[in-house]
C-alpha positions in Angstrom: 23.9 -3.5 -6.9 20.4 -2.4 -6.6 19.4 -1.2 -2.8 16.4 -0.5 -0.9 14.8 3.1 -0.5 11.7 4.6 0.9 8.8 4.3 -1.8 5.9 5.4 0.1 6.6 7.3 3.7 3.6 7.4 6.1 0.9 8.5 3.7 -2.1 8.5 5.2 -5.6 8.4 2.7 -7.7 11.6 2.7 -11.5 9.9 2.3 -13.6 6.9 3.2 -14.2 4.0 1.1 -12.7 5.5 -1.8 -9.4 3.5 -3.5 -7.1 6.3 -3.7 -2.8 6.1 -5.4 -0.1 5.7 -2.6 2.7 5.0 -5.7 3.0 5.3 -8.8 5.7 3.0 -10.8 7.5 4.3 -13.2 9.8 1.6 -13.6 9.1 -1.9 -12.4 9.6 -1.9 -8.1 9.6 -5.2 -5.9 8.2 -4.8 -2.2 10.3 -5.5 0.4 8.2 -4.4 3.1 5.0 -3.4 4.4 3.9 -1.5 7.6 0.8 0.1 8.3 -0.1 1.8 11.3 -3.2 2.5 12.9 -2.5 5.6 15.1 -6.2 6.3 16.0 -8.7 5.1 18.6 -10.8 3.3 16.5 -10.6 0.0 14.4 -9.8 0.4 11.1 -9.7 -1.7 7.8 -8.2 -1.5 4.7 -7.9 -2.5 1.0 -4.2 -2.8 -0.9 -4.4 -3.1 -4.9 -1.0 -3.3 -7.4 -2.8 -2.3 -10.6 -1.0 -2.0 -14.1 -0.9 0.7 -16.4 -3.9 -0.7 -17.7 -5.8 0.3 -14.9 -7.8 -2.9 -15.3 -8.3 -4.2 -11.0 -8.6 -8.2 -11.2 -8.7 -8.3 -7.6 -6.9 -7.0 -4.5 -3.4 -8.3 -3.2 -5.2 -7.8 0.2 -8.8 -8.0 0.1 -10.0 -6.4 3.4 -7.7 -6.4 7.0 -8.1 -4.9 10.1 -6.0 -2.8 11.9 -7.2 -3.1 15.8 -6.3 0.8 17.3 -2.8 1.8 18.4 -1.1 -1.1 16.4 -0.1 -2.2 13.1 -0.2 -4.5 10.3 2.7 -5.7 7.9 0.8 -6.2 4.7 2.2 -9.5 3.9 0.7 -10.4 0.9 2.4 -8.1 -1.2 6.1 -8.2 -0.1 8.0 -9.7 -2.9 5.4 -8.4 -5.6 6.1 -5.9 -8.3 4.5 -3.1 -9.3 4.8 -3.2 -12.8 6.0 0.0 -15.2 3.3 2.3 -15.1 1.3 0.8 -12.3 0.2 2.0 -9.1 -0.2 0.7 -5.9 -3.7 1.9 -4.2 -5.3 1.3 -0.6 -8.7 1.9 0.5 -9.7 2.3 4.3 -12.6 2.8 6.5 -11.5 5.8 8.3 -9.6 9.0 6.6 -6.6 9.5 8.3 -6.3 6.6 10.7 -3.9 4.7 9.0 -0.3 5.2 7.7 1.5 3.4 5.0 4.8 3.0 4.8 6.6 1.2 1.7 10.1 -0.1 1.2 11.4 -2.0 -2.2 13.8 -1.8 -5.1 13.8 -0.3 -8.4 14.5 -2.9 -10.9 16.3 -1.9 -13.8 
């Protein structure tokens, strides 16, 4: 029986505005769970995208949240999604370095 494990541990994005690879897939992987924490002073927002090997962006699982300082966010909208062989999962955020995201799921085999 398949269990869950750690996919992406407090990774933080390194620029502004730019959509940058938290994970990358390569075997199929279900989200179990989603937290991302804003451990700065300032309001911050960000993007969350699960895009194929393709690398074609339809549109994102979470189009644009806030993160209000000192709390956190559990990025809904993507538990129970897969990220597809290949694929990636990719965040965007207003601020480098104010927000951590943590990933749980399964590897489906």
């Amino acid at each position: 029986m398949a269990k869950d494990s750690v996919l992406v541990d407090s990774v933080f994005t390194s620029a502004p505005n730019s959509l940058e690879t938290i994970y990358i897939s390569a075997i199929p992987a279900l989200i179990k769970a989603v937290t991302i924490s804003n451990t700065t002073e300032i309001n911050a927002a960000y993007t969350m995208n699960i895009v194929p090997s393709s690398g074609d962006i339809t549109k994102p699982e979470i189009p644009y949240r806030v993160v209000p300082r000192l709390t956190a966010d559990t990025g809904a909208e993507v538990v129970n999604q897969v990220i597809p062989a290949g694929g990636t999962l990719r965040v965007s955020t207003t601020a480098a370095n104010s927000l951590a995201f943590r990933v749980t799921g399964r590897i489906l085999s």
